[in-house]
C-alpha positions in Angstrom: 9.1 -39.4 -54.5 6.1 -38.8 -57.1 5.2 -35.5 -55.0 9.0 -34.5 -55.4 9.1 -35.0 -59.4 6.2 -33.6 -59.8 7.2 -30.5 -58.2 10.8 -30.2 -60.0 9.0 -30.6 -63.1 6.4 -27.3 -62.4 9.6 -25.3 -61.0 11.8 -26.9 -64.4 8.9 -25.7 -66.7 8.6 -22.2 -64.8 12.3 -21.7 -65.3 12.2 -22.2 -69.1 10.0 -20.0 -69.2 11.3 -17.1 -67.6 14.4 -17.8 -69.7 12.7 -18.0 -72.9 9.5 -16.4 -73.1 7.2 -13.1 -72.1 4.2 -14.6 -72.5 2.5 -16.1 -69.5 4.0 -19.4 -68.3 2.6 -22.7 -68.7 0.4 -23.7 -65.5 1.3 -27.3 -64.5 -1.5 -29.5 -62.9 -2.4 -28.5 -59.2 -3.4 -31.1 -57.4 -6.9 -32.5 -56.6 -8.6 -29.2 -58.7 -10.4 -28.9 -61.7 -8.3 -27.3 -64.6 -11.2 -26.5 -66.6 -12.3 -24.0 -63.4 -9.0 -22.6 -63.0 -9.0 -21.4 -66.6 -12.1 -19.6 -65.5 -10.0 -17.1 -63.3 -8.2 -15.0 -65.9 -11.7 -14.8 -67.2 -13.4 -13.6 -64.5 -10.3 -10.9 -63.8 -10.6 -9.9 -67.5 -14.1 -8.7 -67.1 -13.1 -6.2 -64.2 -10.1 -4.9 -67.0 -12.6 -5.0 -69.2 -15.1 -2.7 -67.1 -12.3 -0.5 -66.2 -12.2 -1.1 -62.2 -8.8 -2.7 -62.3 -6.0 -2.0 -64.7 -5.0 -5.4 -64.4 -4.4 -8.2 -62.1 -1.8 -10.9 -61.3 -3.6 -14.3 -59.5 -2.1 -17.5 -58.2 -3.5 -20.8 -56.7 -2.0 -23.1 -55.1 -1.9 -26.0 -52.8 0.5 -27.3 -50.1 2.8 -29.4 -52.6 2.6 -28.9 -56.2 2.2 -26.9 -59.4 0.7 -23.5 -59.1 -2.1 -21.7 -61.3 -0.4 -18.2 -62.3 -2.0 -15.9 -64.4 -1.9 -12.3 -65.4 -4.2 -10.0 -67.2 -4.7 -6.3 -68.3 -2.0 -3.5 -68.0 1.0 -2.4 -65.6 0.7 0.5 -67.0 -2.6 2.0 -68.7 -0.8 4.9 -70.2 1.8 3.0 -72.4 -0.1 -0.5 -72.7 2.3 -2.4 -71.0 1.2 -5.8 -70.3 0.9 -7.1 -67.1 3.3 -10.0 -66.7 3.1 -12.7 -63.9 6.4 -12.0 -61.9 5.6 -8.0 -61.9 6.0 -6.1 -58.5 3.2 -4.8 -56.7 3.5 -2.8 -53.2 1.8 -5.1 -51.2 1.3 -2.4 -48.5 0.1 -4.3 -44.8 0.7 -8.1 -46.0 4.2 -7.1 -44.7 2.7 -7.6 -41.3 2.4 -10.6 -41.1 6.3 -11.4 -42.2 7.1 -8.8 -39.5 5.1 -11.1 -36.9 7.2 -14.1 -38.4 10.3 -12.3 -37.0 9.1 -11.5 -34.0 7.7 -15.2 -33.1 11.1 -16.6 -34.9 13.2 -14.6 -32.0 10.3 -15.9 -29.4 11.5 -19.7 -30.7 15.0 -18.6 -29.7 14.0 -17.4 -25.8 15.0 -14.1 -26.7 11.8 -12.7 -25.7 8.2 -13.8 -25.2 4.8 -12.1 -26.9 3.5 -11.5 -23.2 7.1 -9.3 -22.2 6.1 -5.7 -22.0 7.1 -3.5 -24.8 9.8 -1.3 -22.0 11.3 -3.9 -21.5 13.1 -3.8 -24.6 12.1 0.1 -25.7 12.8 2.4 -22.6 11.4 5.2 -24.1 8.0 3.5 -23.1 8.1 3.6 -19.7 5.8 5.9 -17.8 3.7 6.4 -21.2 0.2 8.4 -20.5 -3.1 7.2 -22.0 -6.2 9.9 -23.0 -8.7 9.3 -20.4 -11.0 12.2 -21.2 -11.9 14.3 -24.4 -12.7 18.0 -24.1 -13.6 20.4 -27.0 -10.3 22.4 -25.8 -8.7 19.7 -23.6 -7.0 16.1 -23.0 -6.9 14.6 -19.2 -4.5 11.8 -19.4 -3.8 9.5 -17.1 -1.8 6.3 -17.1 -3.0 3.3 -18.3 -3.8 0.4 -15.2 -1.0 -1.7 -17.5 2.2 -1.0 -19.8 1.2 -2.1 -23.7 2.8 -5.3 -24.0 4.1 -7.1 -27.6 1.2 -9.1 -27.9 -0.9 -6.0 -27.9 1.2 -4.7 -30.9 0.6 -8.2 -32.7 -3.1 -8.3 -32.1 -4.1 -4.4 -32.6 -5.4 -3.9 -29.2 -2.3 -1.6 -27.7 -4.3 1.3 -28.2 -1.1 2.9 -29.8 -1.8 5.4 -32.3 0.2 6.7 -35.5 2.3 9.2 -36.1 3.7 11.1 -38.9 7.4 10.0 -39.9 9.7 12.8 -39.1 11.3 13.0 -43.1 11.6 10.6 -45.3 14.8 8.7 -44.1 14.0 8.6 -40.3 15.7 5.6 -38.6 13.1 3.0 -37.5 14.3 3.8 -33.7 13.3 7.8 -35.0 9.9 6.8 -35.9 9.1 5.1 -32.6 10.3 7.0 -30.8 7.8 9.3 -31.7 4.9 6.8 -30.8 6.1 6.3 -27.8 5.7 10.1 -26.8 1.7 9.9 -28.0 -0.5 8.8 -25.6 -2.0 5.6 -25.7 -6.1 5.8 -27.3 -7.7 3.4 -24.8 -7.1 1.1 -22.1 -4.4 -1.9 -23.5 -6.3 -4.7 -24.4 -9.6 -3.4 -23.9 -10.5 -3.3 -27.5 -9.4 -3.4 -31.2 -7.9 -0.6 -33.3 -5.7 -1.1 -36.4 -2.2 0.2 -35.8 0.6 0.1 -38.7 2.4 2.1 -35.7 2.0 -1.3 -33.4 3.8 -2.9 -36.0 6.4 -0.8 -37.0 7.3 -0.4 -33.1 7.4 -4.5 -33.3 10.1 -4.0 -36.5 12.2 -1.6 -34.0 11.7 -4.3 -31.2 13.3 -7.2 -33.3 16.3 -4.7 -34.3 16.9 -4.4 -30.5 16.5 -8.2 -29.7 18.6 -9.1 -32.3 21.0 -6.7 -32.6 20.8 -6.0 -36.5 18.4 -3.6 -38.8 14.8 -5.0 -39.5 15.6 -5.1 -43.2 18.8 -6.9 -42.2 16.7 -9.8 -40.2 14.2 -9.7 -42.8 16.3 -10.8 -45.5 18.5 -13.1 -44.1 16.2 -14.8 -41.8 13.3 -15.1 -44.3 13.3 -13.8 -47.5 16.6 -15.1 -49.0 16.3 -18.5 -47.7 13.1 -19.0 -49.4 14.3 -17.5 -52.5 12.3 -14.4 -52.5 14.5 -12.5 -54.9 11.6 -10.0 -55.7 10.4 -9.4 -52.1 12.4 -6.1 -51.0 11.8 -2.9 -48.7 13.8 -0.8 -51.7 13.1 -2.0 -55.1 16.7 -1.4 -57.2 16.2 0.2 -60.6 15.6 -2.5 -62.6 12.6 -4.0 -60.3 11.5 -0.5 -60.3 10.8 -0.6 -64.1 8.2 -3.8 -63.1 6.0 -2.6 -60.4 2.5 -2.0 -61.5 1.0 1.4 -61.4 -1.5 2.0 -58.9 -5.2 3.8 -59.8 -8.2 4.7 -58.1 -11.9 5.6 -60.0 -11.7 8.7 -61.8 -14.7 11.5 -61.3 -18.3 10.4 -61.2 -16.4 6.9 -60.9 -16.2 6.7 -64.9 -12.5 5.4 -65.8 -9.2 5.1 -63.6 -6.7 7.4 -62.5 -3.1 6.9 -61.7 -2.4 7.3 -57.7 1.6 6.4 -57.4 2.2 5.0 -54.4 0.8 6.4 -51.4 2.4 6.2 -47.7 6.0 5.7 -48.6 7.9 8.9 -48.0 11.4 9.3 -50.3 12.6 8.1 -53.3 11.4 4.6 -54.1 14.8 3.0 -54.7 16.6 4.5 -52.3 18.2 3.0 -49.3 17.8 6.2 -47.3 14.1 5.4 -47.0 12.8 4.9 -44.1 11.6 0.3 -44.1 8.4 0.2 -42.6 7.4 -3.2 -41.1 3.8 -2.2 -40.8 3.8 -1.9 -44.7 7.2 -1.4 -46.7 7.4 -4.0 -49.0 6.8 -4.7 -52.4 6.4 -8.4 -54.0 5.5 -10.6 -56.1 2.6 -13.4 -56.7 5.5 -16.2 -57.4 7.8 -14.6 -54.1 4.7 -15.1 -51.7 3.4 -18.3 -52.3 6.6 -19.8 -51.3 6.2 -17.7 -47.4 2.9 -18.9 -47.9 3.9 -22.5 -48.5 6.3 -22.6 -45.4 3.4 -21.3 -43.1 1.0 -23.4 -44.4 3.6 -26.7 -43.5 3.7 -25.3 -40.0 6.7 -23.1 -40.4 8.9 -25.4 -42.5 9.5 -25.4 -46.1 13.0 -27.3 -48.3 14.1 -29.1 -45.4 14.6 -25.9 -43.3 12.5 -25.2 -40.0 12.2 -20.9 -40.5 9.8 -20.7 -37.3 8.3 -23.8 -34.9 4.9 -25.1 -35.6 3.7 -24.2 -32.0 4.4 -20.3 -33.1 2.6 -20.8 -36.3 -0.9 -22.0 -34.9 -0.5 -18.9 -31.9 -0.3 -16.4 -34.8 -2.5 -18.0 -37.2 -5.3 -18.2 -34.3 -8.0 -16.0 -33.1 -6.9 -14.2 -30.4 -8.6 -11.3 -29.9 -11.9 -13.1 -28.6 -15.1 -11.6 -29.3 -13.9 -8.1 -29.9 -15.1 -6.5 -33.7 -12.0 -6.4 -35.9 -10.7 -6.3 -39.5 -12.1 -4.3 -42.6 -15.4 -7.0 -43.4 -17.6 -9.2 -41.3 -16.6 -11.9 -39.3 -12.6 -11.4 -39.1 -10.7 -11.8 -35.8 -7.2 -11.3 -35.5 -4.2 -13.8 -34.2 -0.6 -12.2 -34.1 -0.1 -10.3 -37.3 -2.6 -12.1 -39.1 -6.1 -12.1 -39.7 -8.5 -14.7 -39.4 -11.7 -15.5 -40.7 -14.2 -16.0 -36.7 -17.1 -16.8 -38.9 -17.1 -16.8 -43.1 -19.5 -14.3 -44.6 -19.4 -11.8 -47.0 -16.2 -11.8 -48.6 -15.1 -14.6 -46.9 -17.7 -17.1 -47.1 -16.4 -19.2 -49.2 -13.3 -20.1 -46.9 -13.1 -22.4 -44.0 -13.6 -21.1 -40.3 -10.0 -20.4 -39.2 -8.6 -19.4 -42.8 -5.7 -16.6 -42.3 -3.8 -14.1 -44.0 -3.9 -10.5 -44.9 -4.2 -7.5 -47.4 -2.8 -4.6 -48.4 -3.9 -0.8 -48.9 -4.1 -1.0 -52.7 -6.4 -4.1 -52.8 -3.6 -7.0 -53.0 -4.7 -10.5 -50.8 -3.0 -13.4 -49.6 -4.6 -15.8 -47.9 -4.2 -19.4 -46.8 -7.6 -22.1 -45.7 -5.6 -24.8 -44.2 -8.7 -26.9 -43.9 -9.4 -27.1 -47.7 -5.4 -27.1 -48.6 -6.0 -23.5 -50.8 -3.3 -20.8 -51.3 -4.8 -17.8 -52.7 -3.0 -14.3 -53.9 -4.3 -11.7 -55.5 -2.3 -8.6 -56.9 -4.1 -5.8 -58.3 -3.4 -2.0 -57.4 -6.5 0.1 -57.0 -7.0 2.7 -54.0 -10.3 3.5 -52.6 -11.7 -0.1 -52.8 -14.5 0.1 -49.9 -13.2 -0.9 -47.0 -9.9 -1.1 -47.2 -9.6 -2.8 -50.4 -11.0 -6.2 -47.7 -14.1 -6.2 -49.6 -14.0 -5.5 -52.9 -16.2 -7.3 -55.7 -12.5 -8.3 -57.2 -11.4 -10.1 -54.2 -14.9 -11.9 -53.6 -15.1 -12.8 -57.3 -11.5 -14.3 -57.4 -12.0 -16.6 -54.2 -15.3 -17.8 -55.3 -13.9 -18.8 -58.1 -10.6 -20.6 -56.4 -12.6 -22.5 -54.3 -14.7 -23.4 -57.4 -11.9 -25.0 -58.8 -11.3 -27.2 -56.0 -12.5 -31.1 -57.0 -15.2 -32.3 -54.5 
């Protein structure tokens, strides 16, 4: 009862404020960390404004029950000044993989197919696919692979599938794969790691074909609008439009920032025309994902409502791509979808061995250490953050300091 209370009263305080005010909200008390070190965040953000390598960042802590710490520095927009503000959107890029992986393990709950089925099975136009068994200076010898790419290849980026370039701009999802499946494979299936938003966009077409409705369709009614993510959307409308922070990357010499727009995302923004990638369509923000966040980290459950079982949660949220090299930094592995720290280091060394979660193209993070009961997402937009946006100074100095916060 105390847990519940003191839950109604951070969602009651965040809800006068977002009624009354523009400033940033009150942060209620999270539970079992130091308030004084969570103050320190915004700080440690502002510097990077400050230096001009971000334009401004959005940052959120939380814990498995209870208040979050939500803050928001810098600019949306550096031409006009516009503040950043908390509940502003951000394309979060490739952390839409691991909600696509959510769909596909939710449909695996149901017996409607299994992670170990072979991708034909469900996408004909896979049969019979040829894999590159020999490069030439003028010449491919293909041959066909000793197995068919299954789905659990797709989830764990070792399918050898590689990418192709969307037809125009409102290609069906069944389009786009389509033309995957045409491309012979890289390597072997299984035989090694290679990051494939194509893997996962040919997942998003499996899940329309399992379940007989669009991605975006099964998307939104099977996760996103139950847990209230009013702001989590392949196709921003107008007015979410006007909130989505402008994305930048060092200017010349490396002196100052310059606007990017929004790379990889063919067609008008808002419209419904364009094409929803499950490898990387959606846009979101801090307040949205803690709450997918939340439901993973209570094994799949979150209100009352069971979203996906527990048993799926610790097979995606797992290593399972053994001792292969993966990710963008040292010591990553991958489970299904997700990422997951093999060995802290680096970037990562402040988390727990297993922590999970993923990032996006323009430097946003989510991530989730189970063992130390930490939520942490960070939304900034900055291209050309070495590798990947994985290791960047920003992400490292935020964590360090999350964990910081954390009362021994």
């Amino acid at each position: 009862m105390k847990t519940a209370f003191r839950s109604s009263l951070a969602l009651l305080s965040l809800l006068l404020w977002a009624v009354s005010s523009t400033a940033a909200p009150p942060n209620p008390a999270v539970p079992g960390m130091d308030p004084a070190k969570l103050k320190e965040i915004p700080q440690q953000m502002q510097k990077f404004v400050d230096d001009g390598v971000i334009a401004g960042a959005v940052t959120l802590v939380a814990r498995r029950e209870g208040g979050v710490c939500l803050d928001a520095v810098g600019f949306r927009d550096l031409a006009t000044k516009t503040p950043m503000r908390v509940n502003d959107l951000f394309w979060i890029a490739s952390m839409t993989k691991p909600f696509t992986a959510t769909c596909v393990l939710m449909l695996q709950d149901e017996g409607k197919l299994s992670v170990e089925d072979p991708v034909e099975k469900y996408l004909p136009e896979f049969k019979g696919q040829w894999m590159i068994a020999e490069r030439g200076k003028e010449s491919l010898t293909l041959k066909h692979p000793a197995r068919p790419i299954t789905l659990r290849d797709l989830l764990t980026h070792t399918s050898g599938l590689g990418n192709v370039e969307q037809p125009r701009p409102n290609s069906s999802l069944a389009e786009l794969v389509m033309g995957y499946a045409q491309q012979p494979l890289q390597f072997e299936p299984g035989s090694k790691w290679a990051y494939s938003t194509g893997g996962m966009n040919t997942l998003g077409r499996v899940v329309e074909v399992v379940s007989g409705r669009p991605y975006a369709e099964f998307l939104d009614a099977r996760l996103l609008k139950p847990l209230g993510m009013k702001d989590t959307t392949l196709w921003p409308t107008q007015a979410q439009a006007r909130r989505i922070a402008k994305s930048y990357q060092p200017g010349e010499n490396g002196r100052g920032l310059v606007e990017t727009g929004i790379t990889h995302l063919k067609g008008e923004l808002t419209s419904r025309d364009r094409t929803p990638i499950p490898g990387g369509g959606l846009f979101s923000t801090a307040p949205d994902l803690v709450r997918f966040y939340r439901m993973i980290l209570n094994g799949g459950e979150s209100g009352g409502r069971r979203y996906v079982s527990k048993a799926a949660v610790e097979q995606m949220t797992r290593t399972q791509t053994g001792e292969f090299k993966t990710g963008f930094v040292e010591g990553m592995s991958f489970g299904l979808g997700w990422g997951v720290v093999r060995q802290p280091a680096g970037v990562t060394a402040m988390f727990s061995l297993g922590t999970f979660g993923h990032g996006g193209a323009h430097g946003t993070q989510g991530w989730i250490d189970a063992k130390q009961d930490l939520i942490v997402v960070m939304m900034i937009q900055r291209l050309k953050q070495q590798p990947n946006g994985d290791g960047s100074v920003v992400r490292g100095a935020f964590q360090e300091a999350a964990v910081a916060a954390i009362k021994k």
